[in-house]
Structure formats: structure tokens, C-alpha cells
C-alpha positions in Angstrom: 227.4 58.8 16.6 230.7 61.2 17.3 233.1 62.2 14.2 236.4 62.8 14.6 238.6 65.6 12.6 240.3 64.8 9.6 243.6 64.7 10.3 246.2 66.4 9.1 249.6 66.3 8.0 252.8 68.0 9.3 253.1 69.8 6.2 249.5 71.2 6.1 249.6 72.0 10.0 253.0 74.1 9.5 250.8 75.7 6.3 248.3 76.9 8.1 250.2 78.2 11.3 252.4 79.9 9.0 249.0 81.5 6.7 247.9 82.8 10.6 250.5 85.1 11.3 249.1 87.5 8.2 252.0 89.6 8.1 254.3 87.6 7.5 252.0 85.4 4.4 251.2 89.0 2.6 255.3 89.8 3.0 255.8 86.4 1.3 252.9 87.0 -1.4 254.3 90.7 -1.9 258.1 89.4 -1.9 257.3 86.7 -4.7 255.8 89.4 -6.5 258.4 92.0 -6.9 260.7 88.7 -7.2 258.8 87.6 -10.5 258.4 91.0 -11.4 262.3 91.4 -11.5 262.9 88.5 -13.8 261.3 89.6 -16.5 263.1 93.5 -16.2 264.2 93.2 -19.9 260.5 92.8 -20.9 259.8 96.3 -18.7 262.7 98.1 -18.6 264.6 98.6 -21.9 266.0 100.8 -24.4 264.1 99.0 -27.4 260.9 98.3 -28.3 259.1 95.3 -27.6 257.9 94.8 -31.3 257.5 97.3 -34.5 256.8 97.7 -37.6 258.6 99.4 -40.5 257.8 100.0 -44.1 255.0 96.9 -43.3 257.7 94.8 -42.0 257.6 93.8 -38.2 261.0 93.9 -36.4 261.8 92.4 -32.7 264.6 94.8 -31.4 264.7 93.7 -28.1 265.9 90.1 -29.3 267.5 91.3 -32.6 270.3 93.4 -33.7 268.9 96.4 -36.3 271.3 98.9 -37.9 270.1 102.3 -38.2 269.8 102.1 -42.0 267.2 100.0 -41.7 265.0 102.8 -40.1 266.2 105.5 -42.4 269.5 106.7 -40.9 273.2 107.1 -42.3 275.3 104.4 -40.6 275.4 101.1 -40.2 275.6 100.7 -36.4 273.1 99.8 -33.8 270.2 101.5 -33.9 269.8 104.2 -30.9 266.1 103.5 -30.6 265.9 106.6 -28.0 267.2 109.1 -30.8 264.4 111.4 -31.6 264.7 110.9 -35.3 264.2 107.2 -35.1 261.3 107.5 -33.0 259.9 109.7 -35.2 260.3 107.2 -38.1 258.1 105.0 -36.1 255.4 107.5 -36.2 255.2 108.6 -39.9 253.1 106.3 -42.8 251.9 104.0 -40.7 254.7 102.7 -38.8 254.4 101.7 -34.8 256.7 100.7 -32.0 255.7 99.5 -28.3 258.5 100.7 -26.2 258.7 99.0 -22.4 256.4 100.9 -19.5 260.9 102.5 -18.8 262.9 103.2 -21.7 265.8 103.0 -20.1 268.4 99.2 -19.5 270.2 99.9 -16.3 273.3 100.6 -18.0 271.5 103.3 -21.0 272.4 106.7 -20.9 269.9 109.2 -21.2 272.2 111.8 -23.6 268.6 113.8 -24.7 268.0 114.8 -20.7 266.8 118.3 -20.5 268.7 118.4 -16.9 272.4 117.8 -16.1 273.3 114.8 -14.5 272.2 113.9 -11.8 268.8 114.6 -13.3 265.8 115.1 -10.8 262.4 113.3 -11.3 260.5 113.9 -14.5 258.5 112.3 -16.8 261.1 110.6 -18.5 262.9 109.1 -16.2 260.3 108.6 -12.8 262.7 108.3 -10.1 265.6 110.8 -11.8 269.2 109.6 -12.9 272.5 109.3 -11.3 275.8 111.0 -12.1 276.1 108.9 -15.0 272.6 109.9 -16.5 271.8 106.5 -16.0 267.6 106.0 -15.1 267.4 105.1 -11.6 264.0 102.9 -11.6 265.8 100.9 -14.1 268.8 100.4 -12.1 266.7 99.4 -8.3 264.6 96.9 -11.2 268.0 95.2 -12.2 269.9 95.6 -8.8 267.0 94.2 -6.7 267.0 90.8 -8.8 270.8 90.4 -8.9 270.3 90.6 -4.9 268.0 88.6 -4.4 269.7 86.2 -6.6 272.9 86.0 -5.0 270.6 86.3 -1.8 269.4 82.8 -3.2 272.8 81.4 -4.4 274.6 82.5 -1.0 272.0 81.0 1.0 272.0 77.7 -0.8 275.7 77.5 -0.8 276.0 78.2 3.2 272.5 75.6 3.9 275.0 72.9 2.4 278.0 73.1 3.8 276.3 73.8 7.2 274.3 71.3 7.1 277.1 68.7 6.1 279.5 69.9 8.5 277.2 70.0 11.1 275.4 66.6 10.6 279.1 65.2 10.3 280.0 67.1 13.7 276.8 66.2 15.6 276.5 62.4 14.3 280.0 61.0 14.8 280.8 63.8 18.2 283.7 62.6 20.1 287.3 63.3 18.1 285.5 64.2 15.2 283.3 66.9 16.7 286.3 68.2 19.1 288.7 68.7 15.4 285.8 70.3 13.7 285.0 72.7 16.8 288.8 73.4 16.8 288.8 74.1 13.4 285.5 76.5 12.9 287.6 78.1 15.7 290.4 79.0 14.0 288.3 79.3 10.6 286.1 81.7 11.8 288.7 84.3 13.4 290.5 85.1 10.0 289.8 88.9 9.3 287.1 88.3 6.7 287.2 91.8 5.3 290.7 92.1 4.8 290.7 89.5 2.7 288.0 90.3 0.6 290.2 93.6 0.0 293.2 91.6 -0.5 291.4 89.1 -3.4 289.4 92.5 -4.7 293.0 93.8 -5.3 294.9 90.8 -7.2 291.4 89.3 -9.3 289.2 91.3 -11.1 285.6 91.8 -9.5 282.9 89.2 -10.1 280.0 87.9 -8.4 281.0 84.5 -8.9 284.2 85.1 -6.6 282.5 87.3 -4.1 280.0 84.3 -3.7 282.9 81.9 -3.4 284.5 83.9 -0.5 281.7 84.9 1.5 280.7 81.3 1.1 283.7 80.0 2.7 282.6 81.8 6.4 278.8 81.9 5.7 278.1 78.5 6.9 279.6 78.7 10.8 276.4 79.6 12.2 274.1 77.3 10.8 276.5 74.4 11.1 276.4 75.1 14.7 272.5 74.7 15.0 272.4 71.2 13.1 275.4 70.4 15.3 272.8 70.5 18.3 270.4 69.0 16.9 272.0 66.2 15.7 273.1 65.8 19.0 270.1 65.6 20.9 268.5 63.4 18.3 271.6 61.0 17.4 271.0 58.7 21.0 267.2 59.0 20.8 265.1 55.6 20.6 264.7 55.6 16.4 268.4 56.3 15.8 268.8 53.2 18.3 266.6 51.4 16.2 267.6 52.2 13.2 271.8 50.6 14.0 269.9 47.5 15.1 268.3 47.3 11.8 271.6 47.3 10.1 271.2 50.4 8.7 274.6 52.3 8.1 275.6 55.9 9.2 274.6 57.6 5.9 271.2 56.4 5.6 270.6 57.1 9.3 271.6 60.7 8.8 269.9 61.0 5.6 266.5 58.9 6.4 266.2 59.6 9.9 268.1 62.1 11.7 268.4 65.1 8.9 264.4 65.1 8.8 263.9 65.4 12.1 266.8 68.3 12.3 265.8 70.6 9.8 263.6 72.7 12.0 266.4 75.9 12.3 267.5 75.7 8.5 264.0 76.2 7.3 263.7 78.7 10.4 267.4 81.1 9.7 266.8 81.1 5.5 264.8 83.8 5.2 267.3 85.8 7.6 269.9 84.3 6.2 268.8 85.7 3.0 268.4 89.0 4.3 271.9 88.6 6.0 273.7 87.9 2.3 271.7 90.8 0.6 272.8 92.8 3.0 276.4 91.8 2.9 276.4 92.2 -1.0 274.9 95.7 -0.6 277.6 97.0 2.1 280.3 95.3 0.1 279.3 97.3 -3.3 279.3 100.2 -1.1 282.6 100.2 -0.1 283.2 99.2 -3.7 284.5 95.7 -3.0 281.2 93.8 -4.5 280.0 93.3 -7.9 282.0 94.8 -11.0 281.0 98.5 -11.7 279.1 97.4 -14.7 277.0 95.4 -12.8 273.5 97.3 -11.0 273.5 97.4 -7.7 272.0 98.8 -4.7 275.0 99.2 -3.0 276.5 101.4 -5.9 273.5 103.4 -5.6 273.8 104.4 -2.2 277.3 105.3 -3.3 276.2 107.6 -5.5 273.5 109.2 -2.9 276.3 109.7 -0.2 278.6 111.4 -2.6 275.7 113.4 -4.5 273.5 114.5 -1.2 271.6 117.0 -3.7 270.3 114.6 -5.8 268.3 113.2 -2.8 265.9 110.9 -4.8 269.2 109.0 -5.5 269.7 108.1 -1.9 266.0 107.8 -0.8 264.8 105.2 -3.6 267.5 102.8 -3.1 266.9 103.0 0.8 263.0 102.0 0.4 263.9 99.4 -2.1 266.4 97.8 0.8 264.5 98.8 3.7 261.2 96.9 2.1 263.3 93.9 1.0 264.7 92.6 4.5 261.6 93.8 6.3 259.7 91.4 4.0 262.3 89.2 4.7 262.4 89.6 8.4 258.4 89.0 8.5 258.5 85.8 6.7 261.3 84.2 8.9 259.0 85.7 12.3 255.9 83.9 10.6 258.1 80.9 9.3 259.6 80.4 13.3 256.4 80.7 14.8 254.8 78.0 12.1 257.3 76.0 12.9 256.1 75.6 16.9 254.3 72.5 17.7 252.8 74.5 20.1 251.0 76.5 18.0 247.6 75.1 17.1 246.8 75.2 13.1 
């Protein structure tokens, strides 16, 4: 008496394709990591303690606002919790404080450095300072979330509107498709820097504008590959049956013909990805990103160009970057390849 194999859903087949290529599941795993890792960089990179105690009292700094009277000092403002008399008062009759594994936020200034700024590597601060005296491990832990964020944001934005402008293109074709053709045409030959300089010039810096203008050219390529696909798929034998059924346009795209066409957005959004944290980087390099207050990798390479002696300025940032879109890079190799019926799970 034969068996047959289980068998197995699309989902589960792409799964283990995708688990095969090993590089490309251990860049995913290790990306996810750092990615968690990031969101909690208050909770590991800080200028206040985690919890205290004072005088038998415990204290939460790093979610509440202490004066330094409280702690024995002379004024009433904000506790510098890096001042050596403070921490001092932490170690006297019984008092404790559990500091984060780097004392530092990404915009503290290290004012009790025994090195002038830019201050090398030292125990204090792992990976040195930049010109500002700022910690730099705390500044690739903040900048690497707020890229991979926008990363994110970017991505999502430009998956929308490429996928609505090119289902609409590739569903209705004819007059439709010819307008939006002439259109993305047009669209996509206006000087994209220049006007990033020109709107970095009349509004003030932000990542919510920089997301809205890069948003309004990042979805020409993708919109081109669900153009095709829909396409191919719009005059196949379901879509046919489906307009016999009395089913209308929107619920054949949405039902029918989007499933069956997502095969290059899953495919492009880990480059994609890569693409927009890329973009964000060079734009903060050339100082038309983020606002200076913000961290940022591009500011960081910044400084490394224009302090070429303070090399571990320069180097850090370009590991941090280089390992972020190889990881990306690896995922969308092992992503396409899942993603081949002709691979066998």
C-alpha cells in the first residue's frame, strides 16, 4: 500500500526554499536582531540610570525628572547623572544605581573626557566621540533604528502607490495606461535633487518631509513591475471568469489579480529597503536629510571625512552601513530565489 506526501502549501513551500539559501535566513535572523536590539536603545544607551536608590528611597531616572537636590547638590535643575559627585552619592551609605551597559544618549556630551574632542577609543566611551564629544556607539545605536525606520516607512509608502498606480495602469491598459506612461514620463525626469535643495532651503528639516518627497519618485519602478504583471494576468482564463461571474473591476484586482501579481513586490522590498537607507544616509551627508539634532549615519560619515584623524569615526559608521544593506542584499537574493517555482522546497 503506496503513501503519498503531505502536501504542502504555497506559503510553506516559499518557507522552506527561502530557509535553504542559509545565507540569506542567518542575514534575516541577524538583521531582526540588531533591529530589536535598536528599539529598545534608551534601555542600553543612556545618560541615567535604569533604577536607584537614595536615602532608602528607589528613584526611576530614566522615566522621571530628578533635581539635583534630591541627591545632595546645590540647584534645582536636572540632575547630571554623569557628574562625578552624583555618582559618588550613589556609592556612599548604602545607596546603588544601575547605569545602561553606555552611559551616553546620542545627543550627551561627555564634558569629564580626559581627551579633546574628537576623543579616541577608551573605556568610557568604546568606539570614541566625535567633534562634539558626543559617544559614537550611542549614536550608530540610535542612527541605525531611525534608518531602518524610515527604511520601513519609505518602503511602505512607495509598495502603495506602486502598486495602485500600477494595478490601475496594467488592469484598465488602453488610454488609461498610455496617460499614466506619459505621465511617469514626465514625473520621473524632474531633477529630484535639486528640489530636495530647493524645499531643504524654504522648510525647516524633518524626516516627515524628506519622507514625503522622496516618496513622491520612489514608486516609479515598482509601479512598472505590477504594470506587467497585471498585464499578463488581466486576459488570463480566471480574470475571464471572474467578469462572467459578475464580479466588478475592484474585486477582480483585489481577489484575483493582485494575489497572483505580488511576486516582484515581495521580491524588490528588501532592496528597496536598502535603496531608501541608502538614500537617507547620502542625503544627511550632504546635509540635506534629517535635522542636525537627529542621529544619523550619514552625519557621521560627515564628521569622519572632515576629521580623517579621528579614523574610528569614519570606520564604525562604514561597518554599521556596509553590514546593513549586505544583510539586506542577502535576504532579497534568498527571498528571489524562494520565490521560483522551480525551486524544489
Amino acid at each position: 500500500m503506496s503513501r503519498t506526501a503531505p502536501s504542502l502549501s504555497p506559503g510553506r513551500r516559499i518557507w522552506l526554499r527561502f530557509r535553504q539559501n542559509r545565507r540569506g535566513y542567518w542575514s534575516l535572523l541577524i538583521f531582526l536582531t540588531l533591529f530589536v536590539i535598536s528599539l529598545f536603545a534608551e534601555l542600553l544607551a543612556n545618560d541615567k540610570p535604569l533604577i536607584a536608590r537614595y536615602n532608602g528611597q528607589l528613584v526611576f531616572p530614566i522615566v522621571q525628572t530628578y533635581s539635583e537636590k534630591m541627591f545632595g547638590g546645590d540647584f534645582d535643575t536636572q540632575a547630571d547623572y554623569l557628574d562625578p559627585f552624583i555618582r559618588d552619592q550613589f556609592r556612599k551609605d548604602g545607596n546603588w544605581a544601575i547605569y545602561p551597559p553606555v552611559n551616553y544618549r546620542y545627543d550627551t556630551l561627555n564634558y569629564f573626557s580626559q581627551s579633546p574632542n574628537p576623543a579616541p577609543p577608551s573605556s568610557q566611551n568604546w568606539l570614541g566621540t566625535d567633534d562634539r564629544g558626543r559617544d559614537v556607539v550611542a549614536r550608530l545605536l540610535y542612527g541605525f533604528r531611525v534608518s531602518v525606520l524610515f527604511g520601513m516607512a519609505l518602503t511602505i509608502t512607495g509598495v502603495i502607490l506602486g502598486l495602485i498606480t500600477g494595478a490601475i495602469q496594467g488592469y484598465f491598459a488602453g488610454r488609461t495606461d498610455l496617460f499614466f506612461q506619459r505621465f511617469m514620463e514626465i514625473w520621473g525626469s524632474m531633477p529630484e535633487l535639486y528640489l530636495l535643495i530647493i524645499f531643504a532651503s524654504i522648510f525647516e528639516p524633518s524626516i516627515g518631509l524628506l519622507l514625503i518627497l522622496l516618496s513622491l519618485f520612489g514608486w516609479m519602478g515598482l509601479s512598472d513591475y505590477v504594470r506587467a504583471d497585471f498585464l499578463r494576468n488581466r486576459n488570463l482564463e480566471y480574470v475571464q471568469a471572474a467578469r462572467a461571474l459578475g464580479l466588478s473591476n475592484g474585486q477582480i484586482i483585489w481577489r484575483h489579480v493582485l494575489p497572483n501579481s505580488l511576486t516582484p513586490v515581495v521580491t524588490f522590498l528588501p532592496f528597496r529597503m536598502s535603496g531608501a537607507i541608502l538614500a537617507l544616509t547620502s542625503l544627511d551627508f550632504l546635509g540635506l536629510g534629517v535635522p542636525p539634532t537627529t542621529p544619523s549615519l550619514g552625519e557621521l560619515l560627515a564628521q569622519g571625512k572632515n576629521n580623517l584623524d579621528a579614523w574610528w569615526i569614519a570606520v564604525s559608521t562604514f561597518v554599521v552601513l556596509t553590514m546593513t544593506l549586505l544583510l539586506l542584499t542577502n535576504i532579497g537574493d534568498a527571498l528571489r530565489n524562494a520565490l521560483d517555482v522551480r525551486r524544489k522546497a
